[in-house]
C-alpha positions in Angstrom: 6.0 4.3 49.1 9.0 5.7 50.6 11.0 5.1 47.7 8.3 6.9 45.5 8.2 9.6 47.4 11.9 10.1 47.6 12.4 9.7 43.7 10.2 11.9 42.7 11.4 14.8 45.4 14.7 14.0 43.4 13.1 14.3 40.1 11.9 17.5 40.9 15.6 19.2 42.1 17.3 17.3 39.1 15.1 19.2 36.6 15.0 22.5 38.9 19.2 22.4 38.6 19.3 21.0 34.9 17.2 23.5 33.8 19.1 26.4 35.7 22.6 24.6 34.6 21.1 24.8 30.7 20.1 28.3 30.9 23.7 29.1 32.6 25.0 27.9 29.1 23.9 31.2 27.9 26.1 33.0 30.8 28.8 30.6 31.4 31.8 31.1 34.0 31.8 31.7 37.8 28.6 33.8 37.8 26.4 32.0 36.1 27.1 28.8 37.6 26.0 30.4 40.8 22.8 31.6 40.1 22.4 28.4 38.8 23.5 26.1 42.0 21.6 28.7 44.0 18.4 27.4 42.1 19.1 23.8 42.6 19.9 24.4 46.1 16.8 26.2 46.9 14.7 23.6 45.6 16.6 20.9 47.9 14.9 23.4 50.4 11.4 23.7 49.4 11.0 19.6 48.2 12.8 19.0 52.0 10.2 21.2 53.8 12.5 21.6 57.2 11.9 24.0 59.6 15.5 24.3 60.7 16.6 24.3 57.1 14.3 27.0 55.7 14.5 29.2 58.5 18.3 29.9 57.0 17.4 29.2 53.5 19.0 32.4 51.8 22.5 31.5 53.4 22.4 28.2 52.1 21.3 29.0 49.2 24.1 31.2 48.5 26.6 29.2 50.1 25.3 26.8 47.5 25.4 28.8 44.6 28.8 30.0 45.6 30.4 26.7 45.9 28.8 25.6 42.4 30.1 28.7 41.0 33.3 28.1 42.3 33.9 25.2 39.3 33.1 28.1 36.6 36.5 29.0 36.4 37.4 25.3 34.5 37.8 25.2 31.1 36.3 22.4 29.1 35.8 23.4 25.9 39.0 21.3 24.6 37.7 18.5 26.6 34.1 18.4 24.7 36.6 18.1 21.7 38.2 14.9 22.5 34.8 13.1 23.2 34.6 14.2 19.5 37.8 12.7 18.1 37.2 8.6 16.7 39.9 6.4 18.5 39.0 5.3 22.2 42.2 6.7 23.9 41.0 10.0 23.2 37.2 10.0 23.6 37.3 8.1 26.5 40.1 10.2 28.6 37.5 13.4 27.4 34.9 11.7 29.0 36.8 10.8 31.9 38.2 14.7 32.2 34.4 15.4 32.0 33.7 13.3 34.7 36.2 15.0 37.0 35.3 18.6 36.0 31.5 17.8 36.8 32.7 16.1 39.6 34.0 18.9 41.1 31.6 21.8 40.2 29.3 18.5 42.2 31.6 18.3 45.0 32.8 21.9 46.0 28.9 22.9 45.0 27.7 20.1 47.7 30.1 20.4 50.3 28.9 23.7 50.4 25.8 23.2 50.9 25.7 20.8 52.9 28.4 22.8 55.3 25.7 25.6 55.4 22.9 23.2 56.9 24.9 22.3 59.8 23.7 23.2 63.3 25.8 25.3 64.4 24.7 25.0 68.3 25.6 21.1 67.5 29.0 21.1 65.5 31.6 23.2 64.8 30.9 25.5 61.6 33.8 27.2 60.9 34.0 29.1 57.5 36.9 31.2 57.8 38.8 28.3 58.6 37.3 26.3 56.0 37.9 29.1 53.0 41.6 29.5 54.5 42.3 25.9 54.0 40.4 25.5 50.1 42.4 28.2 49.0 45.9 27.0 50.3 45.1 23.6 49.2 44.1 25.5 45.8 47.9 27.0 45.3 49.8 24.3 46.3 48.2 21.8 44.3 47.8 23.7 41.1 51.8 24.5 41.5 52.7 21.1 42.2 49.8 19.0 39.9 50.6 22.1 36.8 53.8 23.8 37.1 55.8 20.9 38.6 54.5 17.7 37.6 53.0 19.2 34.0 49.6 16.6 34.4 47.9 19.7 32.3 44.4 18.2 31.2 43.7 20.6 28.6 46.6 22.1 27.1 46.7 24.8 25.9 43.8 26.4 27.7 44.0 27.3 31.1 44.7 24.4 33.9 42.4 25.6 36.8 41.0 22.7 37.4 44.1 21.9 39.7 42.9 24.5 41.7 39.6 22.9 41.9 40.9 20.0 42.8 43.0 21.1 45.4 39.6 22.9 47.0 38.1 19.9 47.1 40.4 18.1 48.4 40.7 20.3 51.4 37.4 20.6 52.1 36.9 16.7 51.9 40.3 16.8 54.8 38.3 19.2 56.9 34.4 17.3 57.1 36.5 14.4 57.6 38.8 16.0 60.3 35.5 17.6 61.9 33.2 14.1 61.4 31.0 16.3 59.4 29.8 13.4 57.7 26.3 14.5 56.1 27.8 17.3 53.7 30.5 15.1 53.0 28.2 12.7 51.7 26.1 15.2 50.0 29.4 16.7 47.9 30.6 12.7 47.1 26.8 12.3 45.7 26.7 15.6 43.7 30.1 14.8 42.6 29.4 11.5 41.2 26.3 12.5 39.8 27.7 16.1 38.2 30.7 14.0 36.9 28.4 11.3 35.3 26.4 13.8 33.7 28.4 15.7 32.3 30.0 12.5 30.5 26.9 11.3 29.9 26.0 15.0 28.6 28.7 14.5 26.2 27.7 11.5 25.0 24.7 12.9 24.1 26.0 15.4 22.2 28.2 13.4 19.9 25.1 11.2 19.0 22.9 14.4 18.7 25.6 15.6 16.0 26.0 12.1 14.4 21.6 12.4 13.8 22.2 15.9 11.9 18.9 16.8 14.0 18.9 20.5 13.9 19.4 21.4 17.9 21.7 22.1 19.9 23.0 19.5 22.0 25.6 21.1 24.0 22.5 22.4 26.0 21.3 19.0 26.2 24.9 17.9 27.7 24.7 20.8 30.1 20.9 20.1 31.0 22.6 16.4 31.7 25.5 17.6 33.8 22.7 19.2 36.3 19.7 16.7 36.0 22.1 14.4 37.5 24.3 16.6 39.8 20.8 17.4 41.3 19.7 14.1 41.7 23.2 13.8 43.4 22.7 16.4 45.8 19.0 15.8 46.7 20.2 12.0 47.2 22.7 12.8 49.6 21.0 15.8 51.7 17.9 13.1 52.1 20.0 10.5 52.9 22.4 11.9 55.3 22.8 11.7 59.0 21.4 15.7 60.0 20.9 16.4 63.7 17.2 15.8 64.4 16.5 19.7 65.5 12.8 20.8 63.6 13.5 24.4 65.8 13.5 27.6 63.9 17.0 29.0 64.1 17.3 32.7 64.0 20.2 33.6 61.7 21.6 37.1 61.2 23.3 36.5 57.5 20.1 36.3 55.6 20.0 40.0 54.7 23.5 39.8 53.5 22.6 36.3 52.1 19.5 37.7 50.3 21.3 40.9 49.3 23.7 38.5 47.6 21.5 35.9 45.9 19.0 39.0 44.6 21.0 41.8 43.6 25.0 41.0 43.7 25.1 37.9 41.6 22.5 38.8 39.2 24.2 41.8 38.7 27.4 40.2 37.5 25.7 38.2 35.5 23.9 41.4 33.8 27.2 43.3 33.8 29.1 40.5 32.2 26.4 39.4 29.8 24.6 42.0 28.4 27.4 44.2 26.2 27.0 46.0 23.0 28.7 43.5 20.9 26.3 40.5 22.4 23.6 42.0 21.7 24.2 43.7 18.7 25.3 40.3 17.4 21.6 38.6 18.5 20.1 41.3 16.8 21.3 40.1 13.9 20.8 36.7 13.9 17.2 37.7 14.3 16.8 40.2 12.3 15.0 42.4 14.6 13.6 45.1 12.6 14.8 48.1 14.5 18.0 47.4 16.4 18.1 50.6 18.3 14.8 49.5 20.5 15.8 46.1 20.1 19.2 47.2 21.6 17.6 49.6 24.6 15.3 47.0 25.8 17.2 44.1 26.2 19.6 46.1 28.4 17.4 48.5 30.7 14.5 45.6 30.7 17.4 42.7 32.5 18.8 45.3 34.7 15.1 46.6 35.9 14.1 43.4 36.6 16.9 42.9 38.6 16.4 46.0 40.7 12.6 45.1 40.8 13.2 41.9 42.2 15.6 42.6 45.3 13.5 45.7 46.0 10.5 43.2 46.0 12.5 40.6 48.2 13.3 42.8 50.9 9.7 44.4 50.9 8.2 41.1 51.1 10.3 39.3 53.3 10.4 40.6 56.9 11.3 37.9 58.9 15.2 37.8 58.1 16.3 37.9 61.2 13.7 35.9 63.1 14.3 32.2 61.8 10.6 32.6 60.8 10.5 32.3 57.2 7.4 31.5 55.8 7.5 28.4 53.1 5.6 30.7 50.6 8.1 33.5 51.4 10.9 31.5 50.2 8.9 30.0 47.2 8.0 32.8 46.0 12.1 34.0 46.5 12.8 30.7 44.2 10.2 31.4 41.4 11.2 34.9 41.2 15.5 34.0 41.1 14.5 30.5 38.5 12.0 33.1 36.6 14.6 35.8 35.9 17.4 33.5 35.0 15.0 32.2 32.4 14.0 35.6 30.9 17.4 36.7 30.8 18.1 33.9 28.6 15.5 34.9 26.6 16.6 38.1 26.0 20.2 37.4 25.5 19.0 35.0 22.8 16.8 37.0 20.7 13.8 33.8 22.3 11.2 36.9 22.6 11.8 38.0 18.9 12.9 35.1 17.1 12.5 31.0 17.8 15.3 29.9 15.8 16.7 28.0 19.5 13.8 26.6 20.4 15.7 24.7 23.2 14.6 27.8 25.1 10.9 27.1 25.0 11.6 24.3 26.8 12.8 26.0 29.9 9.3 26.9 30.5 7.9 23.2 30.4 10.3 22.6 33.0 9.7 25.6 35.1 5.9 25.4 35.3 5.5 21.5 36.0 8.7 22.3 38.9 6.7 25.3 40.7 3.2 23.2 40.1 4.6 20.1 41.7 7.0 21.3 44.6 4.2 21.9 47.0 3.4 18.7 46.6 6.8 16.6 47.2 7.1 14.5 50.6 10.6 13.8 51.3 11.3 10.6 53.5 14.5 11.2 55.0 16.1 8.2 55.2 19.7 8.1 57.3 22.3 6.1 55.7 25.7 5.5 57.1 28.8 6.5 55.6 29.9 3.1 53.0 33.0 4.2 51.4 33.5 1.0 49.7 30.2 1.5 48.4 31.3 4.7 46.7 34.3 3.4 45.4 32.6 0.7 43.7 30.3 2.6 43.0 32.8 5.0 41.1 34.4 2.1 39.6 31.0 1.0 38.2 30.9 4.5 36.5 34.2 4.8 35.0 33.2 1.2 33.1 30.5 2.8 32.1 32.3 5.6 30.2 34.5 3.0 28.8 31.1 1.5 27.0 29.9 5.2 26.0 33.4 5.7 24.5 33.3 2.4 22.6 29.8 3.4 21.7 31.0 6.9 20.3 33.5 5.8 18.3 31.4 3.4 16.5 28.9 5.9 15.7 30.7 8.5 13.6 34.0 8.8 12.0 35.9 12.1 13.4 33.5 14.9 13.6 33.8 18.9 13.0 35.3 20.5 15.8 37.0 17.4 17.1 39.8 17.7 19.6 43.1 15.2 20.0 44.8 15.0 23.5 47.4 12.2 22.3 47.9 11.1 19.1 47.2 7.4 18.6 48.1 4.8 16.2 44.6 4.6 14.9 44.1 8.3 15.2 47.6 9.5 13.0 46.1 6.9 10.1 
């Protein structure tokens, strides 16, 4: 029963991140990964159902969102490409590069997380210090990894996942310095399970092209990358170690949190998104009869709903300060941030006017059956020590499994349109 009951809890944050991560293929980059780890984190929080968790659930949420944001400024567009190409070198170092890219938006975007759900009565929670450290180890391991050692992964686009690398490796040095052990093992769970799906996601996108169905596929590999990167992160924040405090703890961030997660990030999103060219461009492709109202209300209906839903939130919500939170409070906060992230796709895509990417219809099958069934998840929180040679055979166990999906791939298809080459092989120069 436990087990059910612990799958399905996971189920329900792997769709609620999936479906934020495929929607966030419409936005792309450091913002729109962050609204879209704030909704997966958020959900962690309502399936969980902890006092002491929801009582500060607007800082972790955008502690959460921040850190899966943080990975947004990786490019992988190259590295789709090599999964692409038809000799195994290549498609199976893209889908290893995949694996590490997901596994970092998984592991910065957990450690995060999992950092903000700390007690801070119990254990040191030290964020300037923390931030200090992730950005040091950011320079000196991009200069050394990049501009000394030249181990570029996508040449010739831009190398930042060194920088990523080097957060995460600083914030792994400082839970293990500290014995923060639970978000450790929630960032190694999201990262395994972001980096498998993002490879997986791939996968799925070579076969998808090798059908000819008409979809698109590439938001099937993103709705993979955060299906499992959710399961990841649910996985590890109900199997961790937490200190066993159910108290209500008052926490004087949430306005700045809220103010953040409602009105700041959104905004980005808005300001980065919705441009004359963008729009004028989905016009087209829909043929919406007059552009000019076309035009005026995508861009004034976006930003309103953005200004109507932070005004809302801090209407609503008047228990910031008090670590009294109510669990409908905070739903409603999570159908409202999922809701608008949704529409905005809409809109951006022409969805309202036109169905030519019926992908986005699908959103809404996942967003209803999530908001129907999330009152209903029991999570059995189930401690588990801290196995690292479990997760390093585990990871071991993963990177054969690319090795099959590569060996797969290149079996399926000869080279396809848009393919990429990292190295040129023997069988690849034929």
């Amino acid at each position: 029963m436990k087990g059910k009951k612990l799958w399905f809890s996971m189920l329900l944050v792997g769709m609620s991140l999936g479906t934020a991560w495929a929607i966030r293929g419409q936005f792309g980059h450091e913002q729109g990964a962050a609204w879209a780890g704030a909704i997966g984190s958020l959900s962690v929080l309502l399936v969980s159902k902890r006092k002491d968790w929801l009582s500060k659930a607007f800082s972790v949420t955008l502690a959460g969102g921040v850190g899966w944001g943080l990975g947004g400024m990786m490019s992988y567009g190259m590295v789709v490409g090599y999964g692409r190409a038809s000799d195994f070198g290549n498609v199976f170092y893209g889908l290893l590069m995949l694996f590490v890219i997901g596994g970092l938006y998984g592991f910065i975007g957990g450690g995060f997380f999992g950092f903000a759900l700390l007690n801070p009565k119990k254990t040191e929670v030290k964020w300037p210090t923390l931030i200090v450290e992730m950005v040091v180890g950011a320079l000196v391991f991009y200069f050394f990894m990049i501009e000394q050692f030249g181990w570029n992964m996508t040449p010739p686009r831009s190398e930042l996942w060194a920088a990523c690398f080097g957060m995460g490796a600083a914030l792994m040095a400082h839970l293990l310095r500290n014995r923060q052990y639970a978000p450790l093992r929630v960032a190694v769970f999201a990262g395994l399970g972001g980096g498998f799906g993002f490879a997986f996601g791939n996968f799925l996108h070579v076969l998808g092209a090798v059908s000819e169905i008409d979809f698109n596929f590439w938001n099937v590999m993103e709705y993979s990358l955060g299906f499992f990167g959710g399961l990841g992160l649910s996985y590890g924040a109900f199997t961790a170690k937490w200190e066993s405090n159910e108290e209500e703890e008052p926490d004087n961030t949430q306005p700045l949190s809220l103010l953040g997660m409602s009105l700041l990030i959104p905004l980005i999103v808005w300001q980065q998104s919705f441009t004359l060219e963008r729009i004028n461009s989905m016009l087209e492709k829909t043929s919406f009869s007059n552009a000019n109202f076309g035009f005026n209300l995508t861009l004034w209906l976006s930003l309103a709903l953005i200004l109507f839903f932070s005004w809302y939130c801090f209407k609503r919500i008047k228990a910031l300060n008090t670590g009294k939170l109510t669990y409908a409070d905070i739903k409603i906060f999570f159908v409202g941030l999922f809701g608008i992230y949704m529409i905005f796709s809409w809109l951006i895509t022409g969805a309202f006017f036109s169905t030519y990417r019926i992908e986005q219809y699908l959103y809404l099958i996942n967003f209803v059956l999530i908001v129907v069934f999330i009152n209903r998840a029991e999570v059995p929180f189930i401690p588990t020590e801290m196995n690292v040679k479990t997760w390093l055979t585990g990871l071991v166990g993963l990177v054969l499994l690319l090795a099959i999906f590569a060996f797969a791939a290149i079996n399926s298809h000869d080279e396809l349109e848009n393919a990429k080459k990292r190295f040129e092989t023997t069988e690849a120069s034929k």
